[in-house]
C-alpha positions in Angstrom: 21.5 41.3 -94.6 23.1 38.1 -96.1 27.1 38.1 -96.7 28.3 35.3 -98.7 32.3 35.4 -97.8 35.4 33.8 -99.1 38.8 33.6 -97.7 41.4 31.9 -99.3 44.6 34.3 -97.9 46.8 30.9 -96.7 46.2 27.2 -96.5 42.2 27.4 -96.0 39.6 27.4 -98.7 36.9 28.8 -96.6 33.5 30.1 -97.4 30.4 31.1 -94.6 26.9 32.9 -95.2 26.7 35.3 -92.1 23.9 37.7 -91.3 24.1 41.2 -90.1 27.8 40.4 -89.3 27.1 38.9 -86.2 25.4 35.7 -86.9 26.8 32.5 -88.6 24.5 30.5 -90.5 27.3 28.3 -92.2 30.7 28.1 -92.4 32.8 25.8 -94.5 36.5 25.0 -94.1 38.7 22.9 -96.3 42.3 23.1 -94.7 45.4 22.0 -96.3 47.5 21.5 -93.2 47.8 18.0 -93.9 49.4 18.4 -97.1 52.2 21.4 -96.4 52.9 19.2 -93.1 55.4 17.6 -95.4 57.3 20.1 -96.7 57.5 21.9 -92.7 55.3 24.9 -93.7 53.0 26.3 -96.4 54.2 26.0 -100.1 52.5 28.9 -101.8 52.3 27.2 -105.3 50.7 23.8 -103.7 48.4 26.5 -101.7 46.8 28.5 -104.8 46.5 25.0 -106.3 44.4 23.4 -103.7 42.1 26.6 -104.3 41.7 26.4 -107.1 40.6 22.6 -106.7 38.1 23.2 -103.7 37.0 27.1 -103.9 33.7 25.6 -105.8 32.2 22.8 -103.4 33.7 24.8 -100.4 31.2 27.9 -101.3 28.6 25.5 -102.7 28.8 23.8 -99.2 28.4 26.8 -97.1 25.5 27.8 -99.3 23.9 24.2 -98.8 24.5 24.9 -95.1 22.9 27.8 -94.8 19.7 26.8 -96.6 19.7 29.5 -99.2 20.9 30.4 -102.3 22.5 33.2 -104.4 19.2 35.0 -105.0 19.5 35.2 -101.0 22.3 36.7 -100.5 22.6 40.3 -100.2 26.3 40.7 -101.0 29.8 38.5 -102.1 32.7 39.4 -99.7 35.9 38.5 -100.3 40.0 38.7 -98.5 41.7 40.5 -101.0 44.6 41.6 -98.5 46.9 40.8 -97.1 48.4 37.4 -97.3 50.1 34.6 -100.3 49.2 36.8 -103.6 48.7 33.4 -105.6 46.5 32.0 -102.3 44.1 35.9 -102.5 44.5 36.1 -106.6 42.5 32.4 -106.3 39.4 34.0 -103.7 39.6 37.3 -105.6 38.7 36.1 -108.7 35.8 34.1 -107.9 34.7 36.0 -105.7 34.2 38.8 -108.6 33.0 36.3 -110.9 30.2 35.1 -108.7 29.1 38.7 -107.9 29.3 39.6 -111.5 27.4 36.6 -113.0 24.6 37.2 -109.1 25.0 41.2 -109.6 25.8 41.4 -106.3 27.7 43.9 -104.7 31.6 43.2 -104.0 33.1 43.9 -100.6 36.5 43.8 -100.4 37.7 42.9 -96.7 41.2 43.8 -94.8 42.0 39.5 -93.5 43.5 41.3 -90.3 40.3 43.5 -89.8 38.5 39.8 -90.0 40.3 38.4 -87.0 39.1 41.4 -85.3 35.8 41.2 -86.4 35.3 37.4 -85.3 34.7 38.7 -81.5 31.8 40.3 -82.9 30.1 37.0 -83.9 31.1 35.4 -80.5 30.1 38.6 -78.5 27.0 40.2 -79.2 27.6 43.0 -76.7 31.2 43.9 -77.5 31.0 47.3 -79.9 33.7 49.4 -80.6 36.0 51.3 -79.4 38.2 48.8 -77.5 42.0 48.0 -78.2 42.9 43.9 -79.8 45.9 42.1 -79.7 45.8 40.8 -83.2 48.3 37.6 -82.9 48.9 34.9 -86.1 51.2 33.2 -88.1 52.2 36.1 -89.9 51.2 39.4 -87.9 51.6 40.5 -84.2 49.6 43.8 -83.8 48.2 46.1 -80.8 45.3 48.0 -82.8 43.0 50.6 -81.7 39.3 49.9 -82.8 38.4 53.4 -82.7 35.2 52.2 -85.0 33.9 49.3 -86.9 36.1 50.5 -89.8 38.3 53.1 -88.1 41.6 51.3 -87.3 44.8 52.5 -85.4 47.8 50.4 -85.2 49.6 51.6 -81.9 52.2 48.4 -82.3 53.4 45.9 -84.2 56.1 43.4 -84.8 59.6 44.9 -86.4 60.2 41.0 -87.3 59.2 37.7 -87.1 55.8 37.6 -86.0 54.3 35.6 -83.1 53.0 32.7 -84.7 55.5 32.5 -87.0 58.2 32.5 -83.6 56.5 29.5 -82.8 56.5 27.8 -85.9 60.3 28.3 -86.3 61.0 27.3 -82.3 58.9 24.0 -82.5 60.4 23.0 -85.8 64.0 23.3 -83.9 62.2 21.1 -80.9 61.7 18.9 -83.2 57.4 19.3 -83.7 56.0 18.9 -87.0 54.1 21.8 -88.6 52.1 23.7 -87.3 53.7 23.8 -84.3 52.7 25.9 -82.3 49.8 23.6 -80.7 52.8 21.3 -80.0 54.2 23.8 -78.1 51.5 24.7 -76.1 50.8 20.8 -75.4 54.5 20.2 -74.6 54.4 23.5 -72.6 51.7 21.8 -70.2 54.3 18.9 -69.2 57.2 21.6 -68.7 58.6 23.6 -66.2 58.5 27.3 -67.8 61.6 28.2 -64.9 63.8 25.9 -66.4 65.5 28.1 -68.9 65.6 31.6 -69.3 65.4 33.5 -72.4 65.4 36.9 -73.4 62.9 39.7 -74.0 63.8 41.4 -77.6 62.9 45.4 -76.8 62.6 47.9 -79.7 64.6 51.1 -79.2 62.3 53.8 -79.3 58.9 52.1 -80.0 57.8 50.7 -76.5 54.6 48.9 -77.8 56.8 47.2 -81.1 57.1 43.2 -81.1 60.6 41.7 -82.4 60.8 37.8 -81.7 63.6 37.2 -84.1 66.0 37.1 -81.3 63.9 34.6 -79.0 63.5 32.3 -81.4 67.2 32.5 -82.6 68.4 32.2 -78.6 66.4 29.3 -78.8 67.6 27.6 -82.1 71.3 28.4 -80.1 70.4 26.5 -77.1 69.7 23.8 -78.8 72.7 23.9 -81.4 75.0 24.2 -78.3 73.3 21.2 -76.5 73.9 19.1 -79.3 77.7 20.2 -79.9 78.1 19.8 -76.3 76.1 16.3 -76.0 74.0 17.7 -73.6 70.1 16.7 -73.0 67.8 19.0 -73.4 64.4 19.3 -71.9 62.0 20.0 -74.7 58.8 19.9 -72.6 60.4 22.3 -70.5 62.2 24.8 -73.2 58.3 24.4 -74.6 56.8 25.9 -71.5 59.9 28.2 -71.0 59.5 30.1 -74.6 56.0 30.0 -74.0 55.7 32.0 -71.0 58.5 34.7 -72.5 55.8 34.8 -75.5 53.3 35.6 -73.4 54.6 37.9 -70.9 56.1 40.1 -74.0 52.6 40.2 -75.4 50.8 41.1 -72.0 53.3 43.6 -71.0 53.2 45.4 -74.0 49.5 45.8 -74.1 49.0 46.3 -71.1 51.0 49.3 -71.1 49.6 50.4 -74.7 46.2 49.8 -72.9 47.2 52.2 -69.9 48.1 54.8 -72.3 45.5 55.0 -74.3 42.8 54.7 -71.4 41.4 51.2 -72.8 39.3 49.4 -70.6 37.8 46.7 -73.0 40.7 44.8 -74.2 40.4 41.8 -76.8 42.8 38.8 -78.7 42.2 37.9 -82.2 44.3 35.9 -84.5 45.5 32.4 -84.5 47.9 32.5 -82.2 44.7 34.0 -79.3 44.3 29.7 -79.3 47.6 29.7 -77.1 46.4 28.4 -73.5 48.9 29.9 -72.3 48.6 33.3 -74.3 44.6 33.3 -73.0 45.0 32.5 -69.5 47.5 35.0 -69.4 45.7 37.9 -70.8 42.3 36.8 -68.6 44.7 37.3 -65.7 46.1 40.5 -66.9 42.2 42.5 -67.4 40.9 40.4 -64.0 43.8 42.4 -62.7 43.2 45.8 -64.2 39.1 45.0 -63.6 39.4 45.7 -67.9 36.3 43.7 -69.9 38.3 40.7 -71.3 36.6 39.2 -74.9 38.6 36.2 -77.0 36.5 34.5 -79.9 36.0 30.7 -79.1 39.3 28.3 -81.2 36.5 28.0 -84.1 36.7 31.2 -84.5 40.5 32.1 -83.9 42.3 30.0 -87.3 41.6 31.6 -90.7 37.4 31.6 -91.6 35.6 32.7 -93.8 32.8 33.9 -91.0 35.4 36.6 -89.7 35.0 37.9 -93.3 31.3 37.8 -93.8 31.3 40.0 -90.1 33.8 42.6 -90.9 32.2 42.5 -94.5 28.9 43.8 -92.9 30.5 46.8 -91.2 32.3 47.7 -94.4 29.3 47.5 -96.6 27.6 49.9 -94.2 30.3 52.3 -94.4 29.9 52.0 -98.6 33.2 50.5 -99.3 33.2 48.4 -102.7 34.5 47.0 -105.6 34.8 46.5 -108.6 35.5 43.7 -111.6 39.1 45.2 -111.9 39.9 44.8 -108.1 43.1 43.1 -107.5 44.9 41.4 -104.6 47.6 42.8 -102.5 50.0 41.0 -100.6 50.5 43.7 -98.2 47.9 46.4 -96.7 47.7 48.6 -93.5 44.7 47.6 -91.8 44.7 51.4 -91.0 44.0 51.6 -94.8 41.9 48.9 -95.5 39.5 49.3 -99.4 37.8 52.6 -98.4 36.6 52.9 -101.8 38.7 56.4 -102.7 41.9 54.5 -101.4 40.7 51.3 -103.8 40.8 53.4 -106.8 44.0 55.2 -106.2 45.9 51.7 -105.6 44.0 50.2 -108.2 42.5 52.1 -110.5 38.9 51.0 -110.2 36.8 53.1 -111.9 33.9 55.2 -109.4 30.4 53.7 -109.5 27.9 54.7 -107.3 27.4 53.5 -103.4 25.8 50.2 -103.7 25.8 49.6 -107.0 26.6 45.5 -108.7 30.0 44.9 -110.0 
């Protein structure tokens, strides 16, 4: 089966053709990093813009790629939660447009559930259940794949989120945007013992992330250096923030894991790139003797690929949509667009399993 699958949730047009959600025949990527570089981070009105512009050549690029065209493909996906609502409105509608005018079926796909579902495409033997730390610019989450579309969100951040702890920390350092890559170059060159920073725990909720308070202590550091003409040692704050990221992330799933009785752990998200963050959590399953998967750095940014895999899964499991399905900003992977829960948040009318838009 042939998935043609948009994602346009942030600052990447992206488009893929995937096959039987675990094989990539093309995938096309038209990032805009560049761009919100100047202003220090993504601005959501430039972002839908830029969509707008390249959504066309980006999908008429993957389809090129691939060597087929619409009459090949089986099915349109498409991120339609959660993310910037002007960044999804931009893939939502095109994507329904194309399937309409192709009468193709529409799949509506969770973008956290993509992350996820990129292991798939790297790992042909990894199947469900297994329990992902699900780490990006805007979601730190310890989820229970119980199935291919049955989710369970043991943690998740109260705050700021990993990536976006980063962000915030290198732009204080002094590194453009994105930064966390800068960090984890910087962090290299460092020595992680030279400052100590705190561990934000959530009262009551032992597998819950907050970072707020790290990246504020580290903001405060640096404030005080200044005031106090002091010299700080970026390289070494770098690879001292770094290593408190990581060994929050790993402690906490580890314990989630031992709780649960997981023995096949995996990363997803952006923030899974980390060298730090992977080498940590390869030491923490050789350890335990847990199975240990991580998609390749392709595969951890936003792509449309993840899409077209997790697409797969929830076309098997009958979840569509229809011409009046809308974007949300906002969505419980535990949800996702089972099609019942579609209609009730958005009124889609019923059609039948498998039926065009």
């Amino acid at each position: 089966m042939n998935i043609l699958a948009i994602e346009s949730s942030c600052d990447e047009t992206a488009a893929a053709v995937v096959t039987d959600g675990r094989t990539i025949r093309s995938s096309a990527i038209d990032s805009q990093v560049a761009e919100h570089r100047l202003y220090g981070g993504v601005v959501p009105e430039i972002a839908s813009r830029r969509h707008c512009e390249n959504i066309v050549p980006v999908v008429e690029k993957a389809l090129g790629d691939a060597g087929c065209t619409l009459a090949g493909i089986d099915a349109v996906a498409v991120t339609a939660a959660p993310g910037l609502i002007g960044a999804l409105l931009v893939g939502v509608n095109y994507a329904k447009g194309l399937a309409y005018a192709a009468d193709k079926p529409l799949v509506p796909v969770h973008h956290i559930r993509g992350h996820i579902a990129a292991n798939y495409l790297a790992h042909p033997s990894l199947e469900p259940p297994f329990l992902c730390l699900v780490v990006s610019g805007g979601h730190t989450h310890i989820v229970r794949v119980n199935g291919y579309t049955d989710f369970q969100v043991i943690g998740r951040t109260r705050d700021d989120a990993a990536g976006e702890a980063f962000d915030k920390a290198a732009r204080a350092m002094g590194f453009a945007y994105p930064g966390g890559v800068y960090i984890d170059q910087a962090a290299g060159r460092g020595d992680p013992d030279r400052y100590r920073l705190p561990k934000p725990r959530v009262d009551g909720a032992p597998y819950d992330f907050s970072f707020s308070g790290l990246k504020t202590a580290v903001i405060n550091l640096l404030h005080n250096a200044r005031q106090k003409g002091e010299t700080v040692d970026i390289d070494s704050l770098a690879a001292s923030f770094q290593r408190t990221v990581c060994e929050v992330l790993t402690d906490k799933l580890c314990a989630a894991a031992r709780a649960y009785g997981c023995t096949t752990i995996a990363a997803a998200g952006g923030v899974s790139a980390n060298s730090g963050l992977r080498a940590a959590l390869e030491q923490m399953c050789r350890a335990q003797g847990w199975q240990y998967f991580a998609p390749p750095l392709s595969l951890c940014g936003d792509n449309a690929a993840m899409i077209g895999a997790q697409a797969y899964y929830e076309y098997q499991a009958g979840v569509r949509a229809g011409a009046d399905l809308n974007a949300a900003p906002s969505m419980d992977i535990a949800e996702g667009f089972a099609q019942a829960r579609a209609q009730r948040a958005f009124g889609i009318p019923s059609r039948p399993a498998g039926s065009a838009v």
